[in-house]
C-alpha positions as CSV (number, residue, x, y, z in Angstrom):
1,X,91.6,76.8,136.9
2,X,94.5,78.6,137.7
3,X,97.1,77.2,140.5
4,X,96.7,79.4,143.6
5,X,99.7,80.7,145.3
6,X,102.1,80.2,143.2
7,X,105.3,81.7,144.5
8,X,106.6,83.1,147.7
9,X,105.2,85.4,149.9
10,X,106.4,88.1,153.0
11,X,104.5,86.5,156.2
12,X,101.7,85.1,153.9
13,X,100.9,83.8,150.6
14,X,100.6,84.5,147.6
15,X,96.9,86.2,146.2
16,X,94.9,83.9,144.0
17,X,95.2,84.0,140.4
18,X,92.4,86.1,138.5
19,X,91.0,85.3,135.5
20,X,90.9,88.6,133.7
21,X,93.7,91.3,133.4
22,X,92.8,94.9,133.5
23,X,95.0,97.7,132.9
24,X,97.0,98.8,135.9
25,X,97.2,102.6,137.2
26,X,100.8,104.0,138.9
27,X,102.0,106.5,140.9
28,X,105.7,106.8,140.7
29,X,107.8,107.9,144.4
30,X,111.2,108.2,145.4
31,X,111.9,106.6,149.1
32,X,113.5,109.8,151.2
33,X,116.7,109.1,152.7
34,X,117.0,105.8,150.5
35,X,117.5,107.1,146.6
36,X,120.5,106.8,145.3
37,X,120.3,110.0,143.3
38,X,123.1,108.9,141.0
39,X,121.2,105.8,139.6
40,X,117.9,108.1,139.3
41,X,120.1,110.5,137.0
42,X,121.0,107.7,134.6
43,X,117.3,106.8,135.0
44,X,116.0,109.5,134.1
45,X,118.8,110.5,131.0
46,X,118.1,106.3,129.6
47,X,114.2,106.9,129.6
48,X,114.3,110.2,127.6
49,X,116.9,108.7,125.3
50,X,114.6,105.6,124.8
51,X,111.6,108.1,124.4
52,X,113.4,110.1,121.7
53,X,112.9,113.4,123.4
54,X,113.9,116.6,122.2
55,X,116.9,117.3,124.4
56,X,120.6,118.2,122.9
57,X,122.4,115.3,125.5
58,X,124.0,112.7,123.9
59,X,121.5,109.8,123.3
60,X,122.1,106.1,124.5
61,X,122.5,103.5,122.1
62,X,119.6,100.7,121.9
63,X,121.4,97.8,123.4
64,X,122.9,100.6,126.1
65,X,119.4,101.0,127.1
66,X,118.5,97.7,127.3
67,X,121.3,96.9,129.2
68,X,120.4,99.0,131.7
69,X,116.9,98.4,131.9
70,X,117.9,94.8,132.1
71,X,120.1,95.5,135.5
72,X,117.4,97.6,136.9
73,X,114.6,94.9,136.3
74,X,116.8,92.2,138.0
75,X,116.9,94.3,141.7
76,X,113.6,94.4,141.6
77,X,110.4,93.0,143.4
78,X,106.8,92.9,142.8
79,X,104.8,93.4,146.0
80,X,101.0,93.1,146.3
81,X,100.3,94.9,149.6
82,X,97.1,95.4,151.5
83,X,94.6,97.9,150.2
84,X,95.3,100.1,153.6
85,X,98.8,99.9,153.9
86,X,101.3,102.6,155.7
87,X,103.9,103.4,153.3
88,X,105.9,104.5,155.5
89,X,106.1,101.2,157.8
90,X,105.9,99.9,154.4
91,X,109.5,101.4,153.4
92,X,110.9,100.9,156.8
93,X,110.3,97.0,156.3
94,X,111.7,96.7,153.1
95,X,114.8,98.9,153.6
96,X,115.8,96.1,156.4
97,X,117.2,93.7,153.7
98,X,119.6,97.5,151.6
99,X,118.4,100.9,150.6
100,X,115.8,101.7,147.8
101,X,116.4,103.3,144.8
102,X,112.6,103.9,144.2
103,X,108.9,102.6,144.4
104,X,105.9,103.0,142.7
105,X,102.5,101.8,143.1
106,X,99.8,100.9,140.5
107,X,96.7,98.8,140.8
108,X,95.9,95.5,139.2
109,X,93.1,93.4,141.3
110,X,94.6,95.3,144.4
111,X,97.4,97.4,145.3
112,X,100.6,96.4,143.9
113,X,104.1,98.1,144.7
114,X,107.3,98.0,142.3
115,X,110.4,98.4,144.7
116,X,113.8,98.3,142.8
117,X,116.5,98.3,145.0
118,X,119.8,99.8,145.2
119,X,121.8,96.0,145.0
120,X,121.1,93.0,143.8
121,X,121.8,91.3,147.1
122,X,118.8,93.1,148.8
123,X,116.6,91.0,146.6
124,X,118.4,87.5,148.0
125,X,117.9,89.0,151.2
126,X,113.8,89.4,151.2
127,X,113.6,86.0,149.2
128,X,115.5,84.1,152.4
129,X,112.7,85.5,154.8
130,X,109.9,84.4,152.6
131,X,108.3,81.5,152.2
132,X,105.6,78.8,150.8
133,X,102.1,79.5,152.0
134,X,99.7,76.8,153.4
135,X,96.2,76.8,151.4
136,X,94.6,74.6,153.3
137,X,92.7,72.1,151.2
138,X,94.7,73.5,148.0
139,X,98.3,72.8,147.4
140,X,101.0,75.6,146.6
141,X,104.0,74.6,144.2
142,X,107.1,76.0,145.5
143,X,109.1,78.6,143.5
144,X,111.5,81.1,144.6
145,X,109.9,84.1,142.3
146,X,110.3,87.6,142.6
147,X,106.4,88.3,143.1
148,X,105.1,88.6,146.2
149,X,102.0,89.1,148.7
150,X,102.0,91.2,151.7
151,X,99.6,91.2,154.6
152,X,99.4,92.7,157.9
153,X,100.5,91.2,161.4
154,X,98.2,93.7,163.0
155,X,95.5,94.9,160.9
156,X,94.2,97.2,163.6
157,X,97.1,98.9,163.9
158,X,97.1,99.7,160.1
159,X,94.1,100.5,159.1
160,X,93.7,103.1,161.9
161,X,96.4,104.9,160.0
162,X,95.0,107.0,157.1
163,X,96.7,105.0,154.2
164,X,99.4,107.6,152.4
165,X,99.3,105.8,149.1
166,X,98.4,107.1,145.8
167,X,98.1,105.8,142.4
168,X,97.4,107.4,138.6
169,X,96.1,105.9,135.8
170,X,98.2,104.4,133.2
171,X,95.5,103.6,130.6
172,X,94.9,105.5,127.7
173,X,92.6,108.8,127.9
174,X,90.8,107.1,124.8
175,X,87.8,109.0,125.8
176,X,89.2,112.1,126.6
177,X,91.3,112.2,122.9
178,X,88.8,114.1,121.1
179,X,88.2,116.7,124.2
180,X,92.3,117.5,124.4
181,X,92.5,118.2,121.0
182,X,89.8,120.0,121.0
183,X,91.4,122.6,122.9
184,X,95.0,123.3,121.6
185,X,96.0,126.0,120.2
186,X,97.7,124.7,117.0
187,X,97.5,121.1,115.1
188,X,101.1,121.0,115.7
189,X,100.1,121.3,119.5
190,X,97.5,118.7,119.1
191,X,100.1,115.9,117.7
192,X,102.0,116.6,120.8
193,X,99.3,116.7,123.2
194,X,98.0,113.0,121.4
195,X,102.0,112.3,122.0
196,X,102.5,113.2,125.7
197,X,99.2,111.4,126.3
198,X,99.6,108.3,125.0
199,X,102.7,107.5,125.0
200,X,104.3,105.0,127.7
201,X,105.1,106.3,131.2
202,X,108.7,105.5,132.4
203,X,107.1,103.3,135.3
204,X,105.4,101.4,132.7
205,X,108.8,100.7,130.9
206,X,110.1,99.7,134.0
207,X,107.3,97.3,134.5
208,X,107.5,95.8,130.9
209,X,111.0,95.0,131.2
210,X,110.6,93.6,135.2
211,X,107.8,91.4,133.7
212,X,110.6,90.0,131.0
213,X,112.9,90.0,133.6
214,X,110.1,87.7,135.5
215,X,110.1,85.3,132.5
216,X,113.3,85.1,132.2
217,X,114.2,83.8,135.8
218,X,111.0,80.8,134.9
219,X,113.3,80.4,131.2
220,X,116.5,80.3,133.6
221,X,115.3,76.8,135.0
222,X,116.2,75.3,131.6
223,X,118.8,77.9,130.2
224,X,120.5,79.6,132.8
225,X,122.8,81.8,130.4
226,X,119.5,83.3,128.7
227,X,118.0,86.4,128.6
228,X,114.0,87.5,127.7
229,X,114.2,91.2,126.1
230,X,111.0,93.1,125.1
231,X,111.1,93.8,121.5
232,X,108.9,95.6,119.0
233,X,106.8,98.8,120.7
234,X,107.6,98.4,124.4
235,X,111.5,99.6,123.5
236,X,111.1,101.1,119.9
237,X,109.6,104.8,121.4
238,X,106.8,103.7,119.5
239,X,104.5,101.8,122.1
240,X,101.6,103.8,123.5
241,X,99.8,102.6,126.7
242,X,98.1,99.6,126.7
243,X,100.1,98.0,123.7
244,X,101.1,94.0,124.1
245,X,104.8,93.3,125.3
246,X,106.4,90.9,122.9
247,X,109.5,89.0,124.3
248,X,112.4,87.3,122.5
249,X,114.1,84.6,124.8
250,X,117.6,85.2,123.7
251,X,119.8,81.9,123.8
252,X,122.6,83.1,122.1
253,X,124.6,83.6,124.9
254,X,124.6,79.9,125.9
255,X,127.9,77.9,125.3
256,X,129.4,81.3,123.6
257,X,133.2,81.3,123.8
258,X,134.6,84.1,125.2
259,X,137.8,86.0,123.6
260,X,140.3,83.9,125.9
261,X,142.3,81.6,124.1
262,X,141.4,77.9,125.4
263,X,144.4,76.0,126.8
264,X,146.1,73.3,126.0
265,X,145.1,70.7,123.1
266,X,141.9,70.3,123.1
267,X,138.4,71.6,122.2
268,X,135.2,71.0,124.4
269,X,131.8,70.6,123.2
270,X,128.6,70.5,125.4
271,X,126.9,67.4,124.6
272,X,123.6,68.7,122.8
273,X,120.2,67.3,121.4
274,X,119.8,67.3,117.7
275,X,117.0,68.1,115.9
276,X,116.3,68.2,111.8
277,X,115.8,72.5,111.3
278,X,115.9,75.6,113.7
279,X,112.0,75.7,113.8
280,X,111.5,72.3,115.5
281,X,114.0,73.4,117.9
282,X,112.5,76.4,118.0
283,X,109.1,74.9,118.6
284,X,110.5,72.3,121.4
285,X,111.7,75.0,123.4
286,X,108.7,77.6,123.4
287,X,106.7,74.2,123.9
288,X,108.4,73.5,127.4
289,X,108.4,77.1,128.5
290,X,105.4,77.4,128.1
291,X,104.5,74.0,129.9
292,X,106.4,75.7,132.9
293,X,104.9,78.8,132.5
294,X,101.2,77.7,132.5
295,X,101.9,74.9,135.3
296,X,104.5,77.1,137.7
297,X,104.6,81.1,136.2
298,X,103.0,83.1,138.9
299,X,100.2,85.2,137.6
300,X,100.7,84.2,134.0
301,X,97.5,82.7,132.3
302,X,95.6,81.6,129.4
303,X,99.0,80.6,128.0
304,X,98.6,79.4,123.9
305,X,101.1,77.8,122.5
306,X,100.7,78.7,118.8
307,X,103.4,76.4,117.5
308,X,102.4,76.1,113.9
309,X,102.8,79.7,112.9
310,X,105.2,81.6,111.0
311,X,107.0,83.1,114.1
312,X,106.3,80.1,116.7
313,X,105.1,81.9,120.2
314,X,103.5,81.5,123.4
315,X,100.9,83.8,124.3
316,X,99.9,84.1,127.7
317,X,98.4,87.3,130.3
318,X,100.6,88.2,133.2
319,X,97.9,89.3,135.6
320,X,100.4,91.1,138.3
321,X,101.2,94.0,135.6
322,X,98.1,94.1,133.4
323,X,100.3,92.5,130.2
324,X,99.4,90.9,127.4
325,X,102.5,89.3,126.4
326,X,103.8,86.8,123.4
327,X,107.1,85.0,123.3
328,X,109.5,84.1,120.4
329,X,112.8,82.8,120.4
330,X,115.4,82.5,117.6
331,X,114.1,86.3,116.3
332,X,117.0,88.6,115.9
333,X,115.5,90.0,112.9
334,X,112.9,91.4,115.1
335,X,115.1,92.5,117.8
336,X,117.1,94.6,114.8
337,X,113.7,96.1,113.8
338,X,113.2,96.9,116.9
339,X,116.7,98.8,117.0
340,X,116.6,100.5,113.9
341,X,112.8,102.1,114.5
342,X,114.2,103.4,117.9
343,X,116.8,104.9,115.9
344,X,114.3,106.7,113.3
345,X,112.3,107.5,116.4
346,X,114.6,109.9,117.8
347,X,115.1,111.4,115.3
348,X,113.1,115.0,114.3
349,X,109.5,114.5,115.1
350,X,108.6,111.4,113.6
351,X,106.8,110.4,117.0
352,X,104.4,112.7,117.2
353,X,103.4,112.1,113.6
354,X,103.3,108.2,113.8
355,X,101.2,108.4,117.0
356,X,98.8,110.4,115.0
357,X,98.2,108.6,112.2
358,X,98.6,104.9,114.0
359,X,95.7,106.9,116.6
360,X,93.6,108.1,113.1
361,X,93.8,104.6,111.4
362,X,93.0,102.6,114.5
363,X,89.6,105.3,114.9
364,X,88.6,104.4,111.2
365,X,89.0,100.4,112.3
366,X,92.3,100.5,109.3
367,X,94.4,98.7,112.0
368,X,93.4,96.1,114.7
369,X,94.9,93.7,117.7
370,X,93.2,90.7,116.0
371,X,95.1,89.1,113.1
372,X,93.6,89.5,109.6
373,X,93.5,91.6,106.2
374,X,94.2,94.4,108.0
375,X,97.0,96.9,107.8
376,X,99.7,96.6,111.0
377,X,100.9,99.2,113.2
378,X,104.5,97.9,111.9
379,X,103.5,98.7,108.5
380,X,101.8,101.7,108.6
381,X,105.1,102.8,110.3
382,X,106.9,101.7,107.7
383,X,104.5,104.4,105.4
384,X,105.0,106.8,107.6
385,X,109.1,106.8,107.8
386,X,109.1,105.9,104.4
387,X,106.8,109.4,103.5
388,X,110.0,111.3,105.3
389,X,112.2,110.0,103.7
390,X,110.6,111.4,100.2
391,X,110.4,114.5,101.6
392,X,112.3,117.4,99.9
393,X,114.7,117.8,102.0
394,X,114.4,114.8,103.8
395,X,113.4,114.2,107.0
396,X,114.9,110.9,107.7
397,X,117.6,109.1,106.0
398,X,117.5,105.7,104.1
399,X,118.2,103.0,105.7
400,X,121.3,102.1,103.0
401,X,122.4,105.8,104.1
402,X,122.8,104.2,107.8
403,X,124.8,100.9,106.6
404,X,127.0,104.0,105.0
405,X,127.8,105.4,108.1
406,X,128.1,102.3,110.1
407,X,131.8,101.2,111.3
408,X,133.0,97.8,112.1
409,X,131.5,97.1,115.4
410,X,128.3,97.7,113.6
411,X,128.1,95.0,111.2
412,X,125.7,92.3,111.3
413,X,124.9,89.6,109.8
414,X,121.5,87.8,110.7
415,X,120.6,84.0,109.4
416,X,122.4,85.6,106.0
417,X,120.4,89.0,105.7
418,X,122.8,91.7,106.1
419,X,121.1,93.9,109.1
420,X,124.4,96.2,109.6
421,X,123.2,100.1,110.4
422,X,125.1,102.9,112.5
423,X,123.7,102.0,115.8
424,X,125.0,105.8,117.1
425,X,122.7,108.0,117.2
426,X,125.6,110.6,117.4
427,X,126.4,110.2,114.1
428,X,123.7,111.0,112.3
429,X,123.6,114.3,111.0
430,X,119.9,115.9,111.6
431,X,117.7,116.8,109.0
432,X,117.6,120.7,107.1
433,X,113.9,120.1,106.8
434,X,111.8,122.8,108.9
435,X,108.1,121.7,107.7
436,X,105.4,122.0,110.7
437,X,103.8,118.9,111.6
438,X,100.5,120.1,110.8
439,X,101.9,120.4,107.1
440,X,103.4,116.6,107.3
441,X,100.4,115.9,108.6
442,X,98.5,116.6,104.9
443,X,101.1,116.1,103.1
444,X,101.1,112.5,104.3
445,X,97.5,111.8,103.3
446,X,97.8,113.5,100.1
447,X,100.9,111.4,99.0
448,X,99.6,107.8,100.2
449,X,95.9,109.0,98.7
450,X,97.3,109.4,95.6
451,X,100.1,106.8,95.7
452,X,100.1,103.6,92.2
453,X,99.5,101.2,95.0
454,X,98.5,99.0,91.6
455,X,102.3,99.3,91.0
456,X,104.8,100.5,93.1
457,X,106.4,99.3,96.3
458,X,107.5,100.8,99.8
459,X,111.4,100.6,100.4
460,X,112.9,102.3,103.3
461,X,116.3,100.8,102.0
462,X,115.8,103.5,98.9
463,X,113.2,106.7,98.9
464,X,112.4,105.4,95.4
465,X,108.8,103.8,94.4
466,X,110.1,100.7,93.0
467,X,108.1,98.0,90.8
468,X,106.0,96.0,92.9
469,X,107.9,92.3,92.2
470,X,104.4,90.6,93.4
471,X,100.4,91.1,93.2
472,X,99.7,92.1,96.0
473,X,97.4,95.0,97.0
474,X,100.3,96.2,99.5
475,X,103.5,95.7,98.7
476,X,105.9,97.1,102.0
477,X,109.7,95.2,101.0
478,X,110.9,93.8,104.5
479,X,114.2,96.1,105.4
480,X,116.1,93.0,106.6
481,X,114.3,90.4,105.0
482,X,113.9,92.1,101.9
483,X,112.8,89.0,99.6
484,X,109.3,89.3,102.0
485,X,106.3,91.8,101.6
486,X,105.7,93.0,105.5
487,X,102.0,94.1,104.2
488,X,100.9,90.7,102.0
489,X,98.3,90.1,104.7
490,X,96.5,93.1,103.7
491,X,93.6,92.9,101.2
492,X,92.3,94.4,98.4
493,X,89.3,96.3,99.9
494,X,91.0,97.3,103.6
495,X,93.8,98.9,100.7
496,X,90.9,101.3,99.3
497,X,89.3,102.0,102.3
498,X,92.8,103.2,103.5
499,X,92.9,105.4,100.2
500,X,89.5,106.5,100.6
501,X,90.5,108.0,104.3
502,X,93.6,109.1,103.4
503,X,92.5,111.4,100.6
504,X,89.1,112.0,102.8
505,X,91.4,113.7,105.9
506,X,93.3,115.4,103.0
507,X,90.3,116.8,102.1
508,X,89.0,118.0,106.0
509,X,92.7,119.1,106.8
510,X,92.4,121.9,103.6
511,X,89.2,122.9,104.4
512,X,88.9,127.2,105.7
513,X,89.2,127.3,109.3
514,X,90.0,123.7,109.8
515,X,93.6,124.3,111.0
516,X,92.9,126.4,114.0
517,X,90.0,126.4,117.4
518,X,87.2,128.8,116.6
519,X,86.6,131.0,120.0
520,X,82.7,131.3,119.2
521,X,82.2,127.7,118.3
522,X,82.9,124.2,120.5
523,X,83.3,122.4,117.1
524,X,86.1,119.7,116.6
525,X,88.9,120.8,114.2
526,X,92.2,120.0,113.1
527,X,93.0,116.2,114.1
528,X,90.4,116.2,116.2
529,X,88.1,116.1,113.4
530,X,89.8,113.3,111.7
531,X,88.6,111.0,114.1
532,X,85.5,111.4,113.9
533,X,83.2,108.9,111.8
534,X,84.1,109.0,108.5
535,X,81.9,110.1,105.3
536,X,83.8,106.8,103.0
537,X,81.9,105.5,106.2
538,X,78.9,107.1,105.3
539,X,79.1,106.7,101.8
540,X,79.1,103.0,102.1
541,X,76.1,102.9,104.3
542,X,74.4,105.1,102.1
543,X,74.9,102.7,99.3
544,X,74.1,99.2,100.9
545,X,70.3,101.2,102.2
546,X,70.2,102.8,98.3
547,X,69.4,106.3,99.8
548,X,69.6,109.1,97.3
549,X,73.0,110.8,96.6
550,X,75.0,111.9,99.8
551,X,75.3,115.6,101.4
552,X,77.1,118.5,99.8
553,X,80.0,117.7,101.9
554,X,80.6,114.5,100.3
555,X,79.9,116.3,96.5
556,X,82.7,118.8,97.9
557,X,84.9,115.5,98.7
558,X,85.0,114.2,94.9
559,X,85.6,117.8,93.9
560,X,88.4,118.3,95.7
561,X,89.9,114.6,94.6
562,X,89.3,115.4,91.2
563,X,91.0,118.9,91.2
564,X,93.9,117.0,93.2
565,X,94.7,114.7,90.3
566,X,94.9,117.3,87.8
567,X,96.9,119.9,90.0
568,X,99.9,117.5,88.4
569,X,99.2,116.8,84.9
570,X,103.2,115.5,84.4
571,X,103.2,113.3,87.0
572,X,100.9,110.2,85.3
573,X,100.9,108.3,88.4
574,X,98.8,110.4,90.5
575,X,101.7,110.5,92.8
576,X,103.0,114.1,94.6
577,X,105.9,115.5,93.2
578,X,109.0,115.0,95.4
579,X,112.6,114.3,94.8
580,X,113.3,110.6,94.3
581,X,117.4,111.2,94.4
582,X,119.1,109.5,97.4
């Protein structure tokens, strides 16, 4: 069972813990008189730098962003108020320890309320007027957190007032998908409108890196120079609502000398424990943080510690904000992935297309949340940038191209894997390339369903197809790492039924009238119809219950695949034609 009250409290204690997390729904406001409108401006500039929007400003670099973020998270407090609450008194309470920035609201087994304030010292402040609750029978463990409960002196008083506060949902409109698509105007439109739907809100960044920010203060008890940063699709501009929020705990900082010279004679060390490798240390560390988190981390439950792993973690639910969350330490690697597909990310449109086709594979089961033989969002990425890059011209730049352009402040070198890339986004020149989405969008199925998976390999380093240097089905080369196949999970079989969609939706997307809405018919088109049930689906079924041959649509299907391979009788891979120069 879960420890109760946990934490601290404003006039009462903390709520119970819960045993299940559901997604949490916001509403974003700005406190009048309080805003600082400054700080909202930077806000508002770092979240559409970190979303890769279309503007001509100047975009932030990763680690500027973070940085940021970071500060904003740390002046910052998580509220759970009363169901019926004035706002307004609300506000007025809290702006008697400094002025707020903003607030928003989202639900989460009850109202919760994310205030970030305009300093630092404001948070101190509400902490010093806080304290331990009683349980009665049940006993609370002290901890000075950041998370707290709310209740009413006077609940007549409140509840006579017609409660002001209003939330919005923040999961995904899985449901809805096929109905928005439905009615664009373009396919191009429908990409976007899958985009702007799915991807994350800017209150749900803030609340991803406040829940890190969280951790980090429970992390602080044993390392107090650390730091916990979300990492892989909470800050690459790839994470859609609902995704998991990795963390790296970040210990790098600890002992670091600064630039000063030391004085005098001497050098001095901290005396340290030693143990055989970096993985047990690793594994001794995430073994007592997550001790501490499961005994004294409000709201975080079911905490695993999967030790034994390739990438040791802790896995745990942080009930407050709806996260399912996994910790690592000693992963820079993953922290420069993280960099360098935030960089591709704002660059072109290469959003709207990923979103698409990690939506389409995820609707034909090619990718799941549980581990296994099954493709990863990571990898099917990696397809996806490495596609643009092939493109004639192309759309994105190698990743070698980027360690080209990189100056001196960029270089870096990670456990002996040189990850140096220009981390200015400035810099890179954009692309000449003017295809529609909609023709990226085939294009993309036709290459990968005709791609010598039996043979070649996926290098974002080079746009080349390369000999595979191993057997397996999948063979995506690590950018960093690149000794290691990112894809040697996948199997044999979830590799052909990949092929068999991709050249399926190759097939839908060419059909007559498939590429724009019909105003005398409510059929699904365009994307839309891609995720729908497959025929490869059907097919398969049809063979395990020996029914006779399959429909004319399917005999159209092997038509169409068979005139594909012969459109390019000099290419003798079955591969599309496209410049392999760099």
């Amino acid at each position: 069972m879960a420890a109760r009250g946990v934490g601290l409290w404003a006039h009462v204690p903390l709520c119970a813990q819960r045993s299940q997390v559901l997604p949490p729904m916001h509403r974003h406001f700005s406190c009048p008189g309080t805003v600082a409108a400054d700080v909202r401006k930077e806000e508002q500039s770092s979240g559409s730098a970190e979303t890769g929007s279309e503007d001509r400003t100047p975009k932030k670099r990763f680690f500027e962003v973070q940085k940021e973020r970071r500060e904003q998270a740390q002046r910052t407090v998580l509220i759970h108020c009363p169901n019926k609450i004035s706002e307004k008194k609300f506000l007025k309470y809290l702006s008697q320890h400094g002025p707020i920035n903003n607030h928003s609201f989202y639900e989460s087994f009850g109202l919760y309320a994310v205030v970030k304030f305009c300093q630092k010292e404001s948070v101190a402040s509400l902490q010093n007027v806080t304290w331990t609750p009683s349980l009665g029978t049940e006993a609370a463990i002290p901890f000075r957190s950041r998370s707290f409960n709310l209740k009413l002196k006077n609940l007549s008083n409140q509840t006579s007032e017609k409660s002001s506060v209003s939330h919005s949902t923040q999961s995904p409109p899985s449901s809805k998908k096929l109905f928005l698509l439905r009615d664009a105007e373009s396919i191009d439109d429908q990409l976007n409108t899958l985009l702007k739907k799915f991807q994350m809100t800017e209150e749900n960044t803030k609340l991803r890196y406040f829940t890190c920010s969280l951790i980090e203060d429970i992390a602080a008890a044993y390392f107090p120079d650390c730091a916990v940063r979300p990492i892989g699709s909470s800050v690459n501009s790839f994470g859609k609502l609902g995704c998991d929020l990795d963390m790296f705990l970040d210990l790098d900082d600890i002992g670091n000398f600064s630039d000063q010279k030391t004085l005098g004679n001497f050098l001095v060390e901290f005396q340290v424990k030693n143990v055989p490798s970096e993985r047990i240390a690793t594994q001794k560390i995430l073994s007592v943080i997550g001790e501490y988190l499961d005994h004294f981390g409000p709201g975080c439950v079911g905490v695993q510690k999967i030790l034994n792993a390739h990438c040791p973690l802790v896995r745990f639910s942080h009930q407050a904000s709806g996260f399912q969350c996994d910790l690592t330490t000693n992963n820079r690697i993953a922290l420069k992935s993280s960099e360098l597909l935030y960089i591709y990310g704002a660059l072109d449109s290469v959003r709207a297309l990923v979103f698409s086709i990690r939506c389409w594979a995820r609707a034909h089961s090619l990718t799941s949340s549980i581990p296994g033989a099954w493709i990863t969002n990571f990898s099917l990425t990696m397809m996806v940038i490495f596609f643009l890059q092939r493109s004639s011209p192309p759309i994105l730049p190698t990743l070698d191209y980027l360690k080209s352009i990189a100056d001196a402040e960029d270089k870096c070198i990670i456990e002996g894997h040189n990850c140096t890339f220009v981390c200015d986004l400035n810099r890179i020149k954009p692309s000449a390339n003017t295809e529609t989405l909609e023709l990226l969008l085939k294009e993309f199925f036709e290459y990968f369903g005709n791609f010598a998976f039996n043979k070649n390999s996926i290098n974002i380093r080079q746009r080349k197809e390369q000999n595979k240097p191993e057997t397996s089905p999948l063979h995506i080369r690590n950018p960093f790492e690149t000794s290691l196949n990112i894809s040697k999970n996948v199997s044999q079989s979830q590799l052909q039924k990949f092929v068999d969609l991709a050249r399926e939706s190759s097939w839908i997307l060419h059909q007559k009238g498939n590429d724009h809405p019909s105003p005398s018919s409510s059929q699904l088109w365009g994307l839309a119809a891609l995720l729908l049930p497959s025929v490869t689906k059907t097919m398969s079924q049809a063979k395990r219950k020996r029914k006779k041959p399959a429909s004319e649509r399917i005999k159209n299907l092997l038509e169409f695949i068979k005139s594909s391979s012969t459109e390019n009788p000099a290419n003798t891979n079955g591969t599309r034609t496209v410049s392999t120069q760099a």
